[in-house]
C-alpha positions as CSV (number, residue, x, y, z in Angstrom):
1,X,55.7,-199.0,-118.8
2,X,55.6,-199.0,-122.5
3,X,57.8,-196.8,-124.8
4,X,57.7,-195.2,-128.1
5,X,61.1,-195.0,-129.6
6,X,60.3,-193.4,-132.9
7,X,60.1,-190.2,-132.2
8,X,63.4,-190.3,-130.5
9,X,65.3,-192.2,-133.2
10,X,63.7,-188.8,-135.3
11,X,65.2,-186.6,-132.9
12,X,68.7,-188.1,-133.2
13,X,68.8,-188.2,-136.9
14,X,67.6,-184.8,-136.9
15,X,70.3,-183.5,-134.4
16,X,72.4,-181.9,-137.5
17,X,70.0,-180.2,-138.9
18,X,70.7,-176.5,-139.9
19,X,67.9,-173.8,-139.5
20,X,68.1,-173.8,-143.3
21,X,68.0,-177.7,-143.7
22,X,64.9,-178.0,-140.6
23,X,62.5,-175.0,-143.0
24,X,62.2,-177.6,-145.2
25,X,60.3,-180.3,-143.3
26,X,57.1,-181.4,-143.4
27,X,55.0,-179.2,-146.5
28,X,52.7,-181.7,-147.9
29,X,49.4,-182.4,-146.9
30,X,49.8,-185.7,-147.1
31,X,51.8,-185.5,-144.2
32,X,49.3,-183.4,-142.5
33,X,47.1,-186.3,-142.1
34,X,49.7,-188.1,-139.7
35,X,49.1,-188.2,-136.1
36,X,52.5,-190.0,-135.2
37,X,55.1,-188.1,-133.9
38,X,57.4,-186.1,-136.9
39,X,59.8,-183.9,-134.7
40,X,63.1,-182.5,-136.2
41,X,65.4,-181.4,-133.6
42,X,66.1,-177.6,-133.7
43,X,69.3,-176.9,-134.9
44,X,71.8,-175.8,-131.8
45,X,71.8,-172.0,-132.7
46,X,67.8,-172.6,-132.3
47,X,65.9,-171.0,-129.6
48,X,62.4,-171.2,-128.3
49,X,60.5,-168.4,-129.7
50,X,59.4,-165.1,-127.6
51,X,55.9,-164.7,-127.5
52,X,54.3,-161.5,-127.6
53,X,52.1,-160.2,-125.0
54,X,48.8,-161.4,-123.7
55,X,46.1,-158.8,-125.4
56,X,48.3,-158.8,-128.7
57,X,46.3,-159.3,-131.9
58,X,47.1,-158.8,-136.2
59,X,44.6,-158.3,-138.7
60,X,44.9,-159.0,-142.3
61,X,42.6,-158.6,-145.0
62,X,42.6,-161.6,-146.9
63,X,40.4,-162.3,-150.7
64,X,40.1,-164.8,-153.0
65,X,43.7,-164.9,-154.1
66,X,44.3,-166.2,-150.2
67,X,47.1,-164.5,-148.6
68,X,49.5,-164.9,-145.1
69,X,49.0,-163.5,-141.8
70,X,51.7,-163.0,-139.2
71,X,51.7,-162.8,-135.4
72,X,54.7,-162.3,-133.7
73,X,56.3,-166.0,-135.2
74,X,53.2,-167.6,-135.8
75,X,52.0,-167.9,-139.6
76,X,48.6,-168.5,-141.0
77,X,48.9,-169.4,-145.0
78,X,45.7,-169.3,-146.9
79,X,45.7,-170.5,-149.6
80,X,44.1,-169.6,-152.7
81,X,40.0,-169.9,-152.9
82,X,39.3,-170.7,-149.3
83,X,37.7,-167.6,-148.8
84,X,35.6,-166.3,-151.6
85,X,35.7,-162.7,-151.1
86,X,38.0,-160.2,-148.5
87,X,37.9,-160.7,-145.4
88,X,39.3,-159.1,-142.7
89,X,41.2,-162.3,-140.8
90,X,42.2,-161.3,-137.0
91,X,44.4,-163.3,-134.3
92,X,44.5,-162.5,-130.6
93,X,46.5,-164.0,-127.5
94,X,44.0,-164.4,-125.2
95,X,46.1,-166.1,-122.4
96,X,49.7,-167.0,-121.5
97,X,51.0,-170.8,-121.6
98,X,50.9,-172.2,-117.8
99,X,48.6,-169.3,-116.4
100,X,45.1,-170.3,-118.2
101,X,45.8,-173.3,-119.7
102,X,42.5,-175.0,-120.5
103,X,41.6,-177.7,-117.7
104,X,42.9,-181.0,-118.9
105,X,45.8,-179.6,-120.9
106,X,49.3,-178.4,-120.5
107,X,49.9,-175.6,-122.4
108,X,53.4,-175.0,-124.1
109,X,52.2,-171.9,-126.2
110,X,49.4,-169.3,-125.9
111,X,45.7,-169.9,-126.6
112,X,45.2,-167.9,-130.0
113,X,41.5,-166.4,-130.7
114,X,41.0,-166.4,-135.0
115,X,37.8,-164.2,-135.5
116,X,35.3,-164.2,-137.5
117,X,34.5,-166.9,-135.3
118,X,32.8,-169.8,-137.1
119,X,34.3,-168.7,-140.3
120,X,35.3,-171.4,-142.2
121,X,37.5,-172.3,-146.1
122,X,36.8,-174.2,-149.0
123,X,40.2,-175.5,-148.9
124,X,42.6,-176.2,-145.4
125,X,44.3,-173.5,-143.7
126,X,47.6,-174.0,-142.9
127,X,49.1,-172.8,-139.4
128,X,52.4,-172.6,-137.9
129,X,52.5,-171.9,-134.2
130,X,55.6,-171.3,-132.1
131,X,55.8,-173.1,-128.9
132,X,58.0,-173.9,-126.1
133,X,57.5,-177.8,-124.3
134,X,58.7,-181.1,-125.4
135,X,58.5,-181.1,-129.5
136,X,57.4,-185.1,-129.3
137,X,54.3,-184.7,-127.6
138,X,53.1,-181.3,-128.9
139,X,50.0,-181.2,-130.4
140,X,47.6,-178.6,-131.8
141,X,44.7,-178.6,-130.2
142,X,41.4,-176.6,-131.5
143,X,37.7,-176.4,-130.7
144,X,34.6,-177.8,-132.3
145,X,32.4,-175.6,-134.3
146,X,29.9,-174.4,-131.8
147,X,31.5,-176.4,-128.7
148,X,34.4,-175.1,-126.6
149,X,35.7,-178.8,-126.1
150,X,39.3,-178.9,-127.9
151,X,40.2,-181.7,-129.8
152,X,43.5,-182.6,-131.2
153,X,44.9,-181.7,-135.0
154,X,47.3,-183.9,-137.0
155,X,50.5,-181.9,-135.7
156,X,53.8,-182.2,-136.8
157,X,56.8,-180.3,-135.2
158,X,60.2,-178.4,-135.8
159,X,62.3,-175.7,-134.8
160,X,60.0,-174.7,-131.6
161,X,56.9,-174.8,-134.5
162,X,53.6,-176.7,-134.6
163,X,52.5,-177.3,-138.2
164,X,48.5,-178.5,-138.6
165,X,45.5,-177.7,-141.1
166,X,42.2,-176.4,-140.1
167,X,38.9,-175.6,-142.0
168,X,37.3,-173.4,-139.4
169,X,38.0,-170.4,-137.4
170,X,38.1,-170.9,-133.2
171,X,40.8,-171.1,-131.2
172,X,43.2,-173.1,-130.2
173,X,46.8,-173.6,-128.5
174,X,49.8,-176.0,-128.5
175,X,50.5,-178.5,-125.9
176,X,49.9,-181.8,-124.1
177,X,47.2,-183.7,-122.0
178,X,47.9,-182.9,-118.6
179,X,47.9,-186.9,-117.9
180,X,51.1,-186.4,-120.3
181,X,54.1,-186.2,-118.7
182,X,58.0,-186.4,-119.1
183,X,58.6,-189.7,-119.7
184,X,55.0,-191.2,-120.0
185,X,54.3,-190.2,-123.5
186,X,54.0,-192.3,-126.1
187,X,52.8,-190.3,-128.8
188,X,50.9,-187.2,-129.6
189,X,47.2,-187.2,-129.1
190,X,44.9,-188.7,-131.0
191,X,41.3,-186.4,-132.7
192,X,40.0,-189.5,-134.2
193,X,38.5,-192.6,-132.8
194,X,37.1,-195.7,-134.9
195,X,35.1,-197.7,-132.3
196,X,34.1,-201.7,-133.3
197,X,31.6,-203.3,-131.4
198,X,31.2,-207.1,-131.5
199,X,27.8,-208.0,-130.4
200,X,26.6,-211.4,-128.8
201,X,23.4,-212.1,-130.9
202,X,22.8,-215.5,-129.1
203,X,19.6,-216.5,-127.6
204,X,20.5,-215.4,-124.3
205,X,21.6,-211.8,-124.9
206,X,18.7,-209.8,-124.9
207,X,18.7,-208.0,-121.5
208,X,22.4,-207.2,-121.8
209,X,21.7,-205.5,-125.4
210,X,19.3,-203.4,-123.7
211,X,22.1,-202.4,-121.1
212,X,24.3,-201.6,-123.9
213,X,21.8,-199.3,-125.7
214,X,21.1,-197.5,-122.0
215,X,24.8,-196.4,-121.8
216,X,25.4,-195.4,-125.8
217,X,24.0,-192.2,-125.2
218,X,26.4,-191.1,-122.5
219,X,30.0,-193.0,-124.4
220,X,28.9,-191.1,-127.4
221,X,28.3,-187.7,-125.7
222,X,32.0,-188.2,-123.8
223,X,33.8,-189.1,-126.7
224,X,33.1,-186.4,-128.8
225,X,33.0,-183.6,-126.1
226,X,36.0,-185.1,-124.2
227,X,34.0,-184.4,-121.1
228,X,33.9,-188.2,-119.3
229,X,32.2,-187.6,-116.0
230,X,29.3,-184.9,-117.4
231,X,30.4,-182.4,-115.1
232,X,31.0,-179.7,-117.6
233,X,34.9,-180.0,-117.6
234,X,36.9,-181.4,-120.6
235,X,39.4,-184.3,-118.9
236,X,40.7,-185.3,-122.5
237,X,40.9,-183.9,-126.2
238,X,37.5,-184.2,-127.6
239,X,37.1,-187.1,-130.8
240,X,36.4,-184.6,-134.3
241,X,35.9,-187.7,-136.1
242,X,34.2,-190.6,-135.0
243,X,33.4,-193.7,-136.6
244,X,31.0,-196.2,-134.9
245,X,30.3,-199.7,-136.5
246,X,28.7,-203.2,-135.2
247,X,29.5,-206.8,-135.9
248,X,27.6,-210.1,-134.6
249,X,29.7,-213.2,-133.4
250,X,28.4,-215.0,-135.8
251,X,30.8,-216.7,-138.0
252,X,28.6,-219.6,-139.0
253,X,29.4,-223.1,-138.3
254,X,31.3,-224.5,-141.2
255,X,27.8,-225.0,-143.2
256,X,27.0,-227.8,-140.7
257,X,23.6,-228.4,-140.0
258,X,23.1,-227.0,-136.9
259,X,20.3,-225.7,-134.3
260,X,20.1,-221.8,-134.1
261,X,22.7,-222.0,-137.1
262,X,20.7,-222.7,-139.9
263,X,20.6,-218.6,-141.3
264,X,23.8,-218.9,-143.0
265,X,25.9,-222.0,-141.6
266,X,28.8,-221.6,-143.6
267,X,29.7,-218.0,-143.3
268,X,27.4,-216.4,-140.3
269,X,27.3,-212.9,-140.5
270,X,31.1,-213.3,-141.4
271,X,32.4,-210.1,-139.4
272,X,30.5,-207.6,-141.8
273,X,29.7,-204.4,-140.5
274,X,25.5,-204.7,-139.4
275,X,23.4,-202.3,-141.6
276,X,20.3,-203.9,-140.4
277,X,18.3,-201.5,-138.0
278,X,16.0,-202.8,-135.1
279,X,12.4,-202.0,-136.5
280,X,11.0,-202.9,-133.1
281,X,12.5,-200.6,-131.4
282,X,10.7,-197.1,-131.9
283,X,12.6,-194.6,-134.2
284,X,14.7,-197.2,-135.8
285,X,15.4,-197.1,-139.2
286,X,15.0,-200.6,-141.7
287,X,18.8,-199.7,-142.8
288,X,21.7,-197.8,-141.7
289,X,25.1,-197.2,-143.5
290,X,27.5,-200.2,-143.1
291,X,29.5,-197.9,-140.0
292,X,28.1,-194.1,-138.7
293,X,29.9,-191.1,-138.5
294,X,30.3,-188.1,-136.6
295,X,32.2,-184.9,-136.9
296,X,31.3,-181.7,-135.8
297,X,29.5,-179.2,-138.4
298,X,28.2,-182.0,-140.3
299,X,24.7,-181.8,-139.3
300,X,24.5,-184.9,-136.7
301,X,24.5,-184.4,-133.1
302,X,26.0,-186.8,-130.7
303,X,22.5,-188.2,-129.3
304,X,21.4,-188.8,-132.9
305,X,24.1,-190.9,-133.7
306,X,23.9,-192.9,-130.0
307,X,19.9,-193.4,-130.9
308,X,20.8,-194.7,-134.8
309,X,23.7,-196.5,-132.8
310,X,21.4,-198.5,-130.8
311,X,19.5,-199.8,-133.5
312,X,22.4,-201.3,-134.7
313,X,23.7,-202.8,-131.4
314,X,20.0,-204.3,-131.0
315,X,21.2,-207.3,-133.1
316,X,18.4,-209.6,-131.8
317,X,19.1,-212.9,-130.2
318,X,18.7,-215.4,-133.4
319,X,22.6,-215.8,-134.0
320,X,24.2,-218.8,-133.7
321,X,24.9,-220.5,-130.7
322,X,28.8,-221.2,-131.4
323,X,30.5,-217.8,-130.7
324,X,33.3,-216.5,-132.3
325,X,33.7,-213.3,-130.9
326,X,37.8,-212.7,-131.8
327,X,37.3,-214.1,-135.4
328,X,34.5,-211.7,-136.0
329,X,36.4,-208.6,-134.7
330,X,39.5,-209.6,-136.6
331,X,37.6,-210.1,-140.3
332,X,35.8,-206.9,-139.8
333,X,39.0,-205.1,-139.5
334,X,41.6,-206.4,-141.3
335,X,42.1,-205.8,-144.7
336,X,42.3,-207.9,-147.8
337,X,45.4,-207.3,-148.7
338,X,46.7,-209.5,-145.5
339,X,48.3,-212.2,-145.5
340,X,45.7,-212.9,-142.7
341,X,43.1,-215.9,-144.0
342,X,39.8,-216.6,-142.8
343,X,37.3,-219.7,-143.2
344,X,37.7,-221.5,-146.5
345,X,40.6,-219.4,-147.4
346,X,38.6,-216.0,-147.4
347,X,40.2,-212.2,-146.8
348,X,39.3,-210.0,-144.4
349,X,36.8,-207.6,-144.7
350,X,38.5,-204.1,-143.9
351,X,38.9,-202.3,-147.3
352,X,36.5,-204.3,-149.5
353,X,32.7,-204.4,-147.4
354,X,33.9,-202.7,-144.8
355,X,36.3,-200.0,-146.5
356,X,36.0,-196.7,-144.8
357,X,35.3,-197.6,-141.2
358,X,39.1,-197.7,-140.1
359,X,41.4,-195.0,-140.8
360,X,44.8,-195.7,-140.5
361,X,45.6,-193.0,-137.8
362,X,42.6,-193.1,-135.4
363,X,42.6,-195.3,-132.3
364,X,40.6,-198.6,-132.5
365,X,38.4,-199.5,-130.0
366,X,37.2,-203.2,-130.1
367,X,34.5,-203.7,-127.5
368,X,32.6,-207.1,-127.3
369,X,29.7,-208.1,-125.4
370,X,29.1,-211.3,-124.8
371,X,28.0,-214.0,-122.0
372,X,30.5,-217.1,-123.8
373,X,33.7,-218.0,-124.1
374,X,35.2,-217.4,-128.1
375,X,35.2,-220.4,-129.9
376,X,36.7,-219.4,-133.0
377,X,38.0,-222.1,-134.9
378,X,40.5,-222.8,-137.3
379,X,40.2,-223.3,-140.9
380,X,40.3,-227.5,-141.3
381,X,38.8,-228.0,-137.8
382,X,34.9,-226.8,-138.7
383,X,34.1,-230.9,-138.1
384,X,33.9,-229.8,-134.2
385,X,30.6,-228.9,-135.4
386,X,29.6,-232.0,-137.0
387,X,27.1,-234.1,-135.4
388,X,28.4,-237.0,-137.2
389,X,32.3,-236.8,-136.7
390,X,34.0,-239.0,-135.4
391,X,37.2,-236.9,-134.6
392,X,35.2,-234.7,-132.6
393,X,32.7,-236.6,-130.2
394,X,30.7,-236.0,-127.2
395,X,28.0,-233.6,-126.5
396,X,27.9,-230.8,-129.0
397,X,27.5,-228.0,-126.0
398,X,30.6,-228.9,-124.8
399,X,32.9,-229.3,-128.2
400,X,34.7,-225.7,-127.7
401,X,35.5,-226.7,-124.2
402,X,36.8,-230.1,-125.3
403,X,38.7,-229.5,-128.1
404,X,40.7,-226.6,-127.4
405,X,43.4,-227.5,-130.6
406,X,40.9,-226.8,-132.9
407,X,40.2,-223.5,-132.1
408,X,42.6,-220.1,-133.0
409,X,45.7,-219.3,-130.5
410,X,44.9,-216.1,-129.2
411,X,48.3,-215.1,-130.8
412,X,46.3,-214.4,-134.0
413,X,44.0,-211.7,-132.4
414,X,46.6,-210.1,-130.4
415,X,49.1,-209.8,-133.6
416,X,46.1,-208.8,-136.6
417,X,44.9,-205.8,-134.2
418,X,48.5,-204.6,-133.5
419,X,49.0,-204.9,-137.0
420,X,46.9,-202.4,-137.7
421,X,48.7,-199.3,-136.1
422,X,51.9,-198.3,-136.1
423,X,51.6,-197.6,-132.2
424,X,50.3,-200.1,-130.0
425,X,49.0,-197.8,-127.6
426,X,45.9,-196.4,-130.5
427,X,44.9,-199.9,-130.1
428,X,41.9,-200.3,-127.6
429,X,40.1,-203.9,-126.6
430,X,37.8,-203.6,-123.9
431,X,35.7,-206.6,-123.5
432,X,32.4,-206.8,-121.6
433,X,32.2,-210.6,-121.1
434,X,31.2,-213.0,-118.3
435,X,33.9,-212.1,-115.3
436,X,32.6,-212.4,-111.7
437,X,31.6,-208.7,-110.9
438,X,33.8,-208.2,-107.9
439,X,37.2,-209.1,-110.8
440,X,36.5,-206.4,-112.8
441,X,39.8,-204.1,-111.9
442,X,41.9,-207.3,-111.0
443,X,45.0,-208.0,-112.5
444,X,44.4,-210.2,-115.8
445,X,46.7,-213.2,-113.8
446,X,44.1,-212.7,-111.0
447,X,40.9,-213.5,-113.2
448,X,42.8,-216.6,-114.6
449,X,43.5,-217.7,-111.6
450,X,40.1,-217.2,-109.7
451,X,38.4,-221.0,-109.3
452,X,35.5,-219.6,-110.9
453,X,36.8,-218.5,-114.4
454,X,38.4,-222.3,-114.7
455,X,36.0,-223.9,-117.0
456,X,34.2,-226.8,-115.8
457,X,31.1,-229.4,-116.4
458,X,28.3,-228.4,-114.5
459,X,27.2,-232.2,-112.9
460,X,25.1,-230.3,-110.2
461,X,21.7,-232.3,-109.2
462,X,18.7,-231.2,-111.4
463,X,21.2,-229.9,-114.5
464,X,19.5,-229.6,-117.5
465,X,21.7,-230.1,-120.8
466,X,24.9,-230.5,-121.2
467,X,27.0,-227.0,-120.0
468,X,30.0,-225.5,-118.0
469,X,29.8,-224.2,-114.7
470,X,28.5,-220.5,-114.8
471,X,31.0,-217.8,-113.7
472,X,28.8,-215.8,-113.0
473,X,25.1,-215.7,-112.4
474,X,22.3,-213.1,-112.1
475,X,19.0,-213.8,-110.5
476,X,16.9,-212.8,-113.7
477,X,19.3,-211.9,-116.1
478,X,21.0,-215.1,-116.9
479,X,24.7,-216.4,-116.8
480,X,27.5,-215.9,-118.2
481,X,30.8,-218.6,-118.4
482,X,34.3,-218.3,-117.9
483,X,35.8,-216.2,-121.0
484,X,39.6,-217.2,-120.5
485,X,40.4,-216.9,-124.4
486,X,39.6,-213.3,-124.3
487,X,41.0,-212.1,-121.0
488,X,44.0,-213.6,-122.5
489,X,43.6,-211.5,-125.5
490,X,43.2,-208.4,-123.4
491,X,46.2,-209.7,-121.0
492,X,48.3,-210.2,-124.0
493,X,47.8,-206.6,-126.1
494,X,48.3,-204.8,-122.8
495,X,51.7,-206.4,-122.5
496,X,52.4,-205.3,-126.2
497,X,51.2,-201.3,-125.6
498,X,47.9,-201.4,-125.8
499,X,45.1,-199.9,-124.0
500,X,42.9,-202.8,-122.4
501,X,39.9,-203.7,-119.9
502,X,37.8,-206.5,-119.2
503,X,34.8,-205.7,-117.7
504,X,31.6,-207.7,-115.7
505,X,28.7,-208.6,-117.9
506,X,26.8,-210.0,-114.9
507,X,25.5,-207.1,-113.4
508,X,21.9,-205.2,-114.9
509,X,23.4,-201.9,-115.7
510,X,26.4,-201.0,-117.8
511,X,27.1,-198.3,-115.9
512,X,30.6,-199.1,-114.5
513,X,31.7,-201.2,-117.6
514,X,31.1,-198.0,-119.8
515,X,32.9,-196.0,-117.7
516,X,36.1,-198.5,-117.3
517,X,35.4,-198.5,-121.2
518,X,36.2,-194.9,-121.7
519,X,38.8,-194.6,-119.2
520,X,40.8,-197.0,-121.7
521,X,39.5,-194.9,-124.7
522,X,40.2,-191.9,-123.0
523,X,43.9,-193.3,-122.0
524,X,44.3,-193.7,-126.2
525,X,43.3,-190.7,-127.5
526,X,45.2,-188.9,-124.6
527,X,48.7,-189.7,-126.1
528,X,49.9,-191.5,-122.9
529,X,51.5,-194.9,-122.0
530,X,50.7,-196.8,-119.2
């Protein structure tokens, strides 16, 4: 099981506090933004607080010049200008901790009603709500403008309080996920989610795109209403802010003359987010921004942004034939600033081309479809592509099966993504790639393992070409070979904390792989450790 150690080390320096020293923590807003767990012991005259009576409400007229409103020991501060004009500001308990708590949740405090409903404040809101549960997992947790789906606030904790900021009037609680407990929580939840998808654009990938684009419209819808089997019950906190953006494994070839590679040989698409929509496909856009976004109130709904989505994922099937599926997720990510280099010395593309797509406390999902193994390559070693070397010889098919020590250890993908969080477990990879159906839900030592993920040369009777022996293969939907660099990838972050899957691509619809996707999504944004 994997641990989170932070919050305790936190709790232990705390443990002196006085009630005096613990009113100071945590004011800023910068602060505010930080989904990790902050928690300050409560000093040892501390007690949980006593919470008044289901039915018990305060009003408070509240103008320009903002004002505070008190409720038994929670505080709302308003600060000055987010209201233009009085207004009277109420807050209800509508239902005790443990009795009602909404499905999916543990409650440690109340739910709190704020009317008017759906009014909302030029600047944040700041609350303060007492609770009584475990003070590294507790989260604020607070419902979508027009949606009853809660979805978690950047909390921090002290002295039995839950601090957040909010820009809209609903009503919310404090607690957990109820897949959260003692001693299987990492972390508090997560309300945002940055999800990368690294697209096979090869000649054979057209069919599986389509899959893809069949099942967007139901991972969108779950994500943001936390709802993950449609039944009309939220099983995890809903996503406020989600950021969707699409690479191709196209990384170019060194700027070797090569078949299928000739676009841009040096560079491919180079791990820059796709703004290029799929014309042929009806209601597609020419151009999209480099990632989309979602958050609720903002005018877009959640099949809009699967529809725009899928335009993007269509990333055609001219892309060069030499995958690089882990170098392409890794550039689009990881920032300049690095120490991280790419081909001929470049920097990653995470706060320069692709600045804005990954925010530092959301969860990353990486998702790749593909039908090949990764071939990424390391800088110096781009003659594997060369027709005329005469380091790297033999058929040109077969060079990334070959020549395996000119190609990236996996260590490199499995550190740059971890890099990127503070906690492993925000950290999502959930590849789609060419496993034998009936492995998807083995043990990553079990797909290794299998005689039909070991890579070898096809020398059947009436072989066309040189190739590898298929791993898996679909009556009219094509084949797909054994991916061993990238189930080692997923093997290897799940060791570390993070949230992985490998999934079938061999089967016509996506159906199941989505789902084993959001089950690892949903495991991320939950707050838990497995």
């Amino acid at each position: 099981m994997a641990t989170h150690s932070s919050a305790r080390q936190t709790r232990q320096a705390a443990s002196g506090f006085t009630r005096a020293m613990a009113a100071l923590w945590i004011t800023g807003a910068a602060l505010l933004g930080c989904t990790q767990s902050v928690v300050l012991d409560p000093p040892v005259d501390a007690e949980a607080p006593v919470q008044p009576p289901t039915g018990t409400e305060a009003t408070e007229m509240i103008g320009a010049a903002g004002g505070e409103l008190r409720l038994g020991d929670l505080v709302m501060t308003v600060p000055a200008g987010a209201v233009a004009t009085a207004t009277p500001i109420t807050i209800r308990i509508e239902a005790d901790p443990g009795v009602s708590a909404p499905a999916g949740f543990r409650s440690f405090s109340p739910v709190y009603h704020f009317e008017p409903a759906g009014l909302t404040f030029a600047a944040p809101v700041r609350l303060d709500l007492p609770f009584s549960g475990d003070g590294e997992v507790a989260t604020i947790f607070w419902t979508q403008p027009g949606s009853g789906a809660y979805t978690a606030l950047p909390t921090v904790t002290a002295d039995f309080h839950a601090r957040a900021e909010i820009t809209h009037f609903s009503q919310g609680f404090v607690g957990t996920t109820s897949g959260c407990t003692d001693g299987n929580c990492c972390r508090r939840a997560a309300g945002q989610l940055d999800m990368l998808f690294v697209v096979d654009n090869s000649g054979s990938m057209s069919e599986e795109q389509a899959s893809l684009a069949e099942q967007l419209p139901r991972l969108v819808r779950a994500v943001v209403t936390g709802d993950a089997n449609e039944d009309g019950v939220q099983d995890f906190p809903a996503v406020a802010d989600l950021h969707v953006g699409v690479v191709t494994v196209d990384m170019g070839v060194g700027g070797y003359a090569i078949p299928t590679c000739t676009a841009s040989p040096m560079f491919g698409d180079d791990g820059v987010l796709r703004t290029v929509g799929s014309t042929s496909l009806m209601g597609c856009a020419p151009s999209y921004p480099s990632f989309l976004a979602y958050a609720p109130g903002d005018g877009s709904t959640p099949d809009q942004l699967a529809a725009d989505f899928g335009c993007l994922a269509a990333a055609g099937t001219s892309g060069c034939g030499f995958e690089q599926q882990l170098e392409a997720g890794l550039k689009a990510v990881t920032p300049s600033t690095s120490a991280t280099t790419f081909t001929a010395g470049t920097r990653g593309h995470g706060d320069t081309e692709n600045a804005g797509f990954l925010r530092p406390d959301a969860a990353l999902a990486v998702v790749t479809i593909t039908d090949e193994e990764d071939c990424s390559i390391t800088p110096g070693s781009e003659a594997i592509f060369d027709l005329t070397s005469s380091t790297y010889t033999g058929d040109l098919n077969l060079r990334c099966y070959l020549y395996k020590e000119a190609q990236q250890p996996i260590a490199r993908y499995v550190d740059g993504l971890l890099a990127l969080k503070s906690d492993p477990s925000l950290v999502v990879f959930a590849p789609i790639v060419g496993i034998p159906v009936d492995l998807a839900g083995a043990s990553y030592d079990a797909m290794l393992a299998d005689p039909r993920m070991v890579e070898t040369i096809d020398t059947a009777p009436g072989t066309t070409g040189a190739r590898l022996v298929a791993s898996c293969n679909v009556p009219g939907r094509g084949v797909a070979f054994p991916p061993r660099r990238i189930v080692g990838t997923a093997s290897d972050l799940a060791a570390r904390g993070a949230h992985t899957v490998v999934q079938s691509i061999c089967q016509e619809s996506f159906a199941a792989p989505i789902t084993a996707v959001l089950g690892a999504i949903q495991s991320s944004l939950s707050g838990t450790c497995e």
